[in-house]
C-alpha positions, 0 to 999 in steps of 0.5 A: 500500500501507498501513503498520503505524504501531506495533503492541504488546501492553499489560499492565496498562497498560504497553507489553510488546512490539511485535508484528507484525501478521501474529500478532497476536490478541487476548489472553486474558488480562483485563489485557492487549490489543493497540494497532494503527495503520494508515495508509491501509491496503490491502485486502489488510492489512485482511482480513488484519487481520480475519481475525486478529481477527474484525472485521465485514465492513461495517466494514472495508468501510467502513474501506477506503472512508473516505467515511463520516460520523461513527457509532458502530456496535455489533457483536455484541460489537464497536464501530466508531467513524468520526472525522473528523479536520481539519488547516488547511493553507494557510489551507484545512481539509483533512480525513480520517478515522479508523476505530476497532476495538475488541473484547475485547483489541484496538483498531485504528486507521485513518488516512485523509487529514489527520490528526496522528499518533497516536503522541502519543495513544500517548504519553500514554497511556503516561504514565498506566498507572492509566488505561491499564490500564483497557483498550480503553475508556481508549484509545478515549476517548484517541483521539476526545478527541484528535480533538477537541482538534485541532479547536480550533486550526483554529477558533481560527485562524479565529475570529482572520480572522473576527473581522479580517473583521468589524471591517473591514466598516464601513471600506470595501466587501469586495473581491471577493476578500474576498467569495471569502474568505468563502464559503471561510471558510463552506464550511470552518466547513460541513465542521468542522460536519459533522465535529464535530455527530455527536461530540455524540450518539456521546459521549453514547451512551457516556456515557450508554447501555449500550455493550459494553466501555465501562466506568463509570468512564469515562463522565465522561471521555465526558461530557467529551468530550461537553461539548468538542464541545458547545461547539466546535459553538456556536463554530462556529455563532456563527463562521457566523453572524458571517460571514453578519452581516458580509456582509448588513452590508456589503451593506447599507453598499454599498447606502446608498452607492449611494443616496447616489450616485444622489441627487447624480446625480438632484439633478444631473441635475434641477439641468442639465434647467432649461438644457437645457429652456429651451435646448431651447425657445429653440432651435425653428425657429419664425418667430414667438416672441415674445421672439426680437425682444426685446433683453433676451431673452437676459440674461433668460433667462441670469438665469432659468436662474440663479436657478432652478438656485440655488434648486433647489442650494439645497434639495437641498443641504438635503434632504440630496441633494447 
């Protein structure tokens, strides 16, 4: 089962009075409406909830699933705003997602999975009823700005490790577990891209396009919106791109490495095969070889073996290889 996190009724702006969810309606007074939040509602308290106010069955279908993208749909005189909301949990983001109805007199809010609390948002709104008491558009824009601002600690911390990443690529070749980290890292930058993208075009639909129940005076206020998570987009995009950098650079860092390695082992392996094919001559079970009977064989060939190995160290040594 689900839970009413606070319901009230606002006028002009102020916090009048609780009510219970099971009376709640919309107001017919212009000034005044009425605030839920819900938490992981069940089916039953959403139809009861849609029964009292109306709501549109595609949108408390999709506020019982919660496995919706991020959207803004307008209905008759109604709107249906879907949020994704993360928290960093671990190290790991973990997200979840926030459903918002509003219509004339009400907004309804519905928490899924990681979320914080909306009882700041509450708050704040609180503390200015000039702008609250603009109504319904006042308080959508308070909720998905609050989303939005909780997205920046979670990038901010891992802008932090990325950054930590980045710096270590050139000391020394990435541990596996290193590597994993990365493609972690890269599938939680993916999840908060997929999270915040769709905020740019939602915020500029109310800014900028004619929504019912969104008023003028508040279009800046979305367009600032807007302007937020431009920027966190582009954070994350560099973040990705930064990662996917470090990781073709290390890449490239081991590779030279193992060149090197396979240079010292080939110069090596040239320098032994002038012994082991002279050996490899001498040592044939042939009756006649003409140095066999002779006395200096054996000193001549040691010195032999000798002098073209130094040369052979020699110009490797020069070309770099050993």
């Amino acid at each position: 089962m689900g839970m009413v996190v606070d319901s009230a009724l606002y006028v002009g702006g102020h916090r009048d009075r609780s009510v219970g969810i099971d009376v709640a309606k919309p107001p017919e007074q212009p000034d005044h409406f009425v605030w839920i939040g819900l938490l992981e509602p069940s089916e039953e308290m959403l139809r009861t909830v849609q029964a009292r106010f109306g709501l549109h069955d595609l949108a408390i279908e999709d506020a019982h699933r919660a496995h919706q993208r991020p959207k803004l749909e307008v209905y008759d005189h109604s709107l249906f705003v879907v949020l994704r909301t993360a928290e960093l949990k671990g190290g790991k983001v973990d997200c979840g997602e926030t459903h918002v109805f509003i219509g004339p007199g009400y907004v309804i809010t519905v928490r899924h999975g990681a979320s914080s609390s909306y009882a700041e948002v509450r708050k704040r709104a609180e503390s200015v009823p000039g702008m609250l008491g603009k109504g319904i558009d006042f308080v959508l824009y308070s909720i998905i700005d609050f989303v939005v601002d909780n997205y920046f600690p979670i990038v901010e911390t891992l802008e932090a490790e990325v950054e930590e990443t980045a710096e270590g690529v050139l000391t020394a070749a990435f541990s596996p577990e290193k590597i994993a980290r990365i493609y972690e890292i890269r599938r939680e930058l993916q999840l908060l891209r997929r999270s915040v993208t769709p905020l740019i075009e939602m915020a500029g639909r109310l800014a900028r396009v004619e929504v019912p129940l969104i008023d003028s005076d508040l279009k800046p206020y979305f367009r600032d919106v807007q302007d937020h998570t431009t920027r966190l987009t582009e954070r994350i995009e560099n973040l990705r791109e930064l990662l996917a950098s470090a990781l073709e650079a290390n890449l490239l860092i081991v590779s030279i490495r193992q060149n090197e390695v396979m240079k010292k082992l080939a110069g090596w392996a040239a320098i032994l095969a002038v012994p082991t094919a002279i050996a490899g001559i001498y040592g044939m079970n042939f009756e006649h070889m003409p140095e066999l009977k002779w006395e200096m064989g054996y000193p001549a060939v040691l010195v032999a073996i000798i002098v073209i190995c130094a040369y052979l160290y020699v110009r490797f040594k020069r070309s770099g290889w050993l």
